[in-house]
Steps between C-alpha positions, in 0.01 A plus 500: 500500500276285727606717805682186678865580637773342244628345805474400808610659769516210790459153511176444653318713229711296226380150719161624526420560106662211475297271692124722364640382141548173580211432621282658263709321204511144706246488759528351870369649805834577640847663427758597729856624502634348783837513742676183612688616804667249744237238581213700370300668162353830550268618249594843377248535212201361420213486293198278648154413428456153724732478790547827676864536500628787541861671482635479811359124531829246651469115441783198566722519225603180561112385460464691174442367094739763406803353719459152324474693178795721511600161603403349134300225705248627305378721141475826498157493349263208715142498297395241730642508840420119546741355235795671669526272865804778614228754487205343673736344755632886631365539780366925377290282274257387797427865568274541191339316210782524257431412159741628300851677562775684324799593655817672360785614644644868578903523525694719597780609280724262708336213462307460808124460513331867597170325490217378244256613268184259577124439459258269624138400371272274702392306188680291188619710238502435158814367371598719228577813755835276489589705185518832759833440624747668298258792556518430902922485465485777304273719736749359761820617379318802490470550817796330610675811315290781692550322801884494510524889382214568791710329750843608360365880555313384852864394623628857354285672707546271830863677453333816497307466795769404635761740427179783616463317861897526601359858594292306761815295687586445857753757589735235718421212275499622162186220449171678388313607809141415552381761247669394222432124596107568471564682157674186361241268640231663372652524140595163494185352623381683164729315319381164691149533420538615113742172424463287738830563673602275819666678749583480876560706844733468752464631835776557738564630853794499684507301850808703681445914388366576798734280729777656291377882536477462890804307558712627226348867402334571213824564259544047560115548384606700208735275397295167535218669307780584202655106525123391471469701207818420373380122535221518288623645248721233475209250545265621185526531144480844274176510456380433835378762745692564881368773708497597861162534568493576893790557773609141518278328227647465131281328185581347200292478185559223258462578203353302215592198768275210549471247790861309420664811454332665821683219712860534315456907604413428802768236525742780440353758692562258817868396372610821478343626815642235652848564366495894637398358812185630477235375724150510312103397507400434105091458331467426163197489325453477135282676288159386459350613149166528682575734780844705394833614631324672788323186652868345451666802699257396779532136464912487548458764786297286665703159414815735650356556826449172506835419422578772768283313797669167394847630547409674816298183662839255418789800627618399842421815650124378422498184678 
């Protein structure tokens, strides 16, 4: 026995044997694992000896040799960058001397792209490393396979998490109160950062609680607070987060949601708001891979008071 395990127990330590081996067998200065996520490709693995990327690293998707090969604009396998024109015309190209490339593509058991398997070398490579790519698909389909069952079990124990937070919920609301909102955060940001998750926050405060309280009493309060609640749950899917987070202030993670699906939530958060005859200030911010669910918390607060001042500045009891 050479003491390794017989398996592996997560993805990243099956990605990152992966990439050591490939580059000792193949060469090139860099291999990644990599995310494509909305409009961008965050590295999640890599193994470098020329450009200093790092996991963590985001670039334009959009920009990238890997979206015009998953396109099939281009091989797999480029020896010598120059011969394919789909390659040295992307615009990632420009940010490095690029010699050679190989890109191939990670699935997910449904069909759609998770991300690539890629490596770059400044210089020409000989043209026989060509004869490496059933090795590449293999080492793919690989990880494709530990991938799925690692994401299969991460959604297994999102329920979990789930199912131990209803012990933090908002007595009149039955939404999880700010406790069990910071839990969830915090474990999904986790998730974020390990595979490259997009995600997004809602913040929402309620324009009329207090007007409601003093000219209603507090049991009208009660009972807008429970509509509100109510109303977003309507609004969000089942694997989205709703809390009440503060007296009249609610949030809304979206989960595994990128920047089109940020505005359909927030399109229904307003709809059905608007059909409970709710009166609202919304922020939305999306998660940035760079700074986290936290700097988005802070970003849609601050777009909602924004919203907040907006509404207040055009009400006729403002002019």
């Amino acid at each position: 026995m050479s003491g390794q395990p017989s398996v592996y127990s997560t993805f990243e330590a099956a990605a990152r044997d992966a990439l050591a081996f490939l580059q000792a067998r193949i060469g090139f200065d860099l291999w990644m694992i990599t995310r494509a996520s909305g409009d961008d490709q965050i590295v999640l693995a890599s193994r470098d000896r020329a450009f200093g990327i790092t996991p963590g690293l985001v670039v334009p998707w959009a920009g990238s040799l890997c979206v015009r090969m998953a396109a099939g604009a281009g091989p797999r396998i480029a020896p010598r960058l120059e011969d394919v024109p789909a390659y040295c015309q992307a615009p990632n190209a420009r940010l490095a001397r690029i010699g050679a490339y190989i890109g191939i593509p990670l699935p997910r058991r449904d069909g759609t792209l998770f991300g690539t398997l890629c490596a770059f070398h400044p210089d020409d490579q000989p043209a026989h490393i060509q004869a490496e790519l059933p090795l590449l698909e293999l080492l793919a389909r690989q990880l494709c396979t530990i991938l799925d069952a690692e994401l299969r079990e991460a959604e297994l124990v999102r329920r979990v998490e789930r199912a131990e937070a209803l012990a933090c919920t908002d007595d009149l609301t039955g939404l999880f109160n700010r406790r069990g909102w910071d839990g969830l955060l915090a474990a999904e940001e986790e998730r974020c950062k390990r595979y490259g998750h997009a995600a997004c926050v809602l913040v929402i405060d309620l324009d009329e609680l207090k007007q409601t309280n003093d000219e209603l009493g507090h049991a009208a309060g009660d009972r807008l607070l429970q509509a509100t609640g109510e109303a977003l749950r309507r609004a969000v899917r089942s694997q989205d987060v709703v809390a009440r987070v503060g007296g009249d202030e609610f949030a809304v993670l979206g989960v595994e949601c990128d920047g089109a699906g940020a505005t359909r939530l927030q399109g229904r958060v307003r709809r059905a708001l608007a059909a409970a005859q709710i009166e609202a200030s919304i922020g939305l911010a999306q998660r940035d891979p760079g700074s986290g669910l936290g700097a988005a918390v802070r970003e849609a607060d601050s777009a909602m008071y924004q919203a907040k001042r907006a509404r207040c500045s055009a009400s006729p009891e403002a002019r």
